[in-house]
C-alpha positions in Angstrom: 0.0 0.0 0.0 1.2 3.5 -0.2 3.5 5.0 2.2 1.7 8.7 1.7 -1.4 10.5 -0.5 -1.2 12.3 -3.3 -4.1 15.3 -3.1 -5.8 17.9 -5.4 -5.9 21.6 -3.4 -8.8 23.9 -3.4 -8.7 27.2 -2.4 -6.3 29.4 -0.1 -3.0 28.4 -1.1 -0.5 27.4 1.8 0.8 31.1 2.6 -2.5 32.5 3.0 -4.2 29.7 4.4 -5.2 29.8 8.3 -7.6 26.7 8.1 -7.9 23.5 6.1 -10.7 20.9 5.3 -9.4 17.6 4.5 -11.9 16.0 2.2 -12.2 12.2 2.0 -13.6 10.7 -0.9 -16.3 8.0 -1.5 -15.0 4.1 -2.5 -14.4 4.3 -6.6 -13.8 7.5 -6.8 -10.9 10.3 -6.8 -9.6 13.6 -4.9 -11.2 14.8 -8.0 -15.1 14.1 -7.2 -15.6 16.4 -4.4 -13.3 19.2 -6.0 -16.7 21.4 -7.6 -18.1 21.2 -4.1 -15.1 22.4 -2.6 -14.6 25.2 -5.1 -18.7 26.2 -4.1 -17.5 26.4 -0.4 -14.9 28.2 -0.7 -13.9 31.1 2.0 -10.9 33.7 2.4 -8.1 31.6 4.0 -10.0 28.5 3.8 -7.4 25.5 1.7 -9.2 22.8 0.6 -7.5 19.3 1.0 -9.2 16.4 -1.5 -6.5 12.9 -1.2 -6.6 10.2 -3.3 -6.9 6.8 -2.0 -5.0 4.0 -2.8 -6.1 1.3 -4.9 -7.0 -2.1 -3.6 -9.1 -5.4 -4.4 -12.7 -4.6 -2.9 -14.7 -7.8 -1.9 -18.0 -6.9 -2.4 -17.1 -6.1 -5.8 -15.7 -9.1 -7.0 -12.1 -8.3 -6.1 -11.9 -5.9 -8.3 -9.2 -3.2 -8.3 -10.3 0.3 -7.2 -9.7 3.3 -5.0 -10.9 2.7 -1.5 -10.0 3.3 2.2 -10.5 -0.3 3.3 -12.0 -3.0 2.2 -15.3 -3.9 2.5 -15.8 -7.5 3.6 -19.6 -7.7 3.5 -23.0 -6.0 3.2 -25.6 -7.4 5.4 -28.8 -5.2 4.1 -30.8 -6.5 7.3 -27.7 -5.2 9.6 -28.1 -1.6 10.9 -24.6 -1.8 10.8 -24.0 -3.1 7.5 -20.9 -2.8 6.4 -17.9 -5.5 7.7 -14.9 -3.7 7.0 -10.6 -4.7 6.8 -9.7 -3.0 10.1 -6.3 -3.1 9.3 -6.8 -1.2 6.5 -9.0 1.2 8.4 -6.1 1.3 10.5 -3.7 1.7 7.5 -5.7 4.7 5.7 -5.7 6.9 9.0 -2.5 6.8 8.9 -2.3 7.8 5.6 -4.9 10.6 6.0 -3.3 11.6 9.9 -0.4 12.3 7.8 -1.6 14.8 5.7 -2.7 16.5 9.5 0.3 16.2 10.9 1.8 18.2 8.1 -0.8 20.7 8.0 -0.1 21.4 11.4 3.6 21.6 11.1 3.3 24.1 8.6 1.6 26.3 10.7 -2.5 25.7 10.6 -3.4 25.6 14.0 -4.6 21.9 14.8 -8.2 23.4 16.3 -8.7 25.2 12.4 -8.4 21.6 10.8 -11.7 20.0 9.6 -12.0 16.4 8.2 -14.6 15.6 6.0 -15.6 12.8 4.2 -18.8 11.1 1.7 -19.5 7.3 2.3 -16.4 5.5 2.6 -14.4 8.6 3.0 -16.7 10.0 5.6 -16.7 6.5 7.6 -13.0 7.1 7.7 -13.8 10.8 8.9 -15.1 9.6 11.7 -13.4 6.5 13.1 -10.2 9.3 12.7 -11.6 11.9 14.4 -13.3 10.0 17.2 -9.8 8.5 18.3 -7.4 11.7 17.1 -4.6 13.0 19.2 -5.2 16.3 18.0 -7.8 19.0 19.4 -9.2 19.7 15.4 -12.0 21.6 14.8 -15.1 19.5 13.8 -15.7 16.3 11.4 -18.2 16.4 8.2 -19.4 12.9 8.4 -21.9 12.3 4.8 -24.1 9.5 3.6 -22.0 6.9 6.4 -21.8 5.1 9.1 -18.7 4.0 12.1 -16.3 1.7 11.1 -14.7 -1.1 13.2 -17.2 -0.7 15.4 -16.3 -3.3 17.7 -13.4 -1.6 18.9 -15.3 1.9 19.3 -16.2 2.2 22.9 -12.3 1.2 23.6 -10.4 3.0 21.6 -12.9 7.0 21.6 -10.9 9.3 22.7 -12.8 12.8 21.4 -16.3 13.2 23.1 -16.5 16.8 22.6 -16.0 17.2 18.8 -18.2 18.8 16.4 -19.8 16.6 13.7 -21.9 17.6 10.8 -23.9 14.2 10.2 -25.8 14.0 7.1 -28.2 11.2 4.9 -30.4 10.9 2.3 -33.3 9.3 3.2 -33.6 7.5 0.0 -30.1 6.0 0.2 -29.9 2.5 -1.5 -26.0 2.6 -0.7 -25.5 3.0 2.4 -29.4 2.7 4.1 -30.4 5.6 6.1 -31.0 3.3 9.2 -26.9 2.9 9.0 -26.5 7.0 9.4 -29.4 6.8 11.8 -27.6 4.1 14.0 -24.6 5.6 14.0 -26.1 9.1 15.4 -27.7 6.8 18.0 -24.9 4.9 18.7 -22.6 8.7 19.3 -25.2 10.4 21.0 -25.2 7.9 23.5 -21.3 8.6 24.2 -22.7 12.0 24.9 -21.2 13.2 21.7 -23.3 16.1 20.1 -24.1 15.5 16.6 -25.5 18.3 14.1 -27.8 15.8 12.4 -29.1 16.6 9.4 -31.5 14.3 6.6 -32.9 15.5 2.8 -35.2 13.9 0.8 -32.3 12.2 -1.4 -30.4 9.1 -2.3 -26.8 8.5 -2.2 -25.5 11.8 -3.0 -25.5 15.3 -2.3 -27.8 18.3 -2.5 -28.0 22.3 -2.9 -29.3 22.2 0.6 -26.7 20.4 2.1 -23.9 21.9 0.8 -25.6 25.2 2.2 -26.2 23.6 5.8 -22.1 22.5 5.5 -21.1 25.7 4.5 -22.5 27.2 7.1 -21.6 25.2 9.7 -18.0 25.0 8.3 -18.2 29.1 8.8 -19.3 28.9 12.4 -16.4 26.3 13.2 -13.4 27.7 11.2 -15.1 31.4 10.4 -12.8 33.0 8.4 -9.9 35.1 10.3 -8.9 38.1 7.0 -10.9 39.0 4.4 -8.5 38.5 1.6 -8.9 36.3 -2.0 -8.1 33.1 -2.6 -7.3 31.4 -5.3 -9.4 28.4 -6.9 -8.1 25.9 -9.4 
């Protein structure tokens, strides 16, 4: 597996920037998928983070080669829990992704202005991360997901008091609602305090919800100078 991510940037670049959202894609896909969304949420000083994952067999897909986070063992549709995951490669990709924190940090973005957000897969990763991080960061974007590993949850959370942004389409054929739903149950039981949100929608997202992120993104990490950034 690789050793580190390769990323596509959005926004601030690293002079300018005082905070970062680190933006974790969906299993299939690329940095590249969330990139418009990114570009829509754009704010002065805000650098947009989008890695690539590495490529892996996927069992539930045949073994076929793709780009994923972990793999996903099973799909129990009757489980509220569905998803039976590779935790060493849960393990392996937070690595990866705590890597890409540990350099924001170093150069200079205050750990408490970093935000890790995440679609599907990417925001399952999100939040087994952020749930067990080292660092104080600002808030988690969990969309269209559910908790990983779960087994080893209640032994290994370490952050009770971080913001999420939890999101689902009611209509998800994907990942089924009840998963999101049982994993805001399941957190706000830990006494963690969820911003949950639900749209009339599938697996995917919508004007709405990038509005409610956006605006939750500019209550956590507001932005600190009003100067221009620069999109690619």
């Amino acid at each position: 597996m690789a050793d580190a991510l390769s990323f596509v940037e959005v926004g601030s670049d690293s002079e300018s920037c005082d905070a970062v959202v680190i933006w974790l894609h969906g299993l299939g896909a690329d940095g590249h998928d969330f990139a418009p969304v990114a570009r829509m949420l754009s704010s002065p000083g805000r650098r947009y983070i989008l890695p690539h994952a590495p490529s892996m067999p996927v069992t539930i897909n045949g073994g076929m080669w793709m780009p994923a986070w972990y793999d996903i063992l099973s799909m129990d549709p009757g489980a509220r829990d569905a998803p039976r995951e590779s935790a060493d490669d849960v393990i392996h990709s937070t690595k990866l992704v705590n890597k890409l924190i540990e350099n924001e940090i170093n150069n200079g973005t205050p750990e408490e202005r970093i935000v890790v957000a995440g679609f599907s897969q990417g925001g399952a990763l999100a939040l087994h991360l952020s749930l067990r991080s080292e660092y104080n960061l600002a808030g988690v974007v969990a969309l269209s997901c559910y908790l990983p590993v779960r087994e080893r949850f209640e032994s290994e959370l370490k952050n009770t008091n971080i913001p999420i942004f939890q999101a689902h389409g009611r209509f998800d054929m994907v990942v089924p609602y009840y998963s999101g739903l049982y994993t805001h149950e399941l957190l706000t039981s830990k006494s963690i305090e969820i911003n949950w949100n639900e749209y009339q929608i599938g697996h995917e997202v919508s004007p709405q919800e990038i509005s409610d992120i956006g605006n939750w993104l500019n209550d956590i990490i507001p932005p600190l100078f009003n100067d221009n950034t620069d999109t690619i």
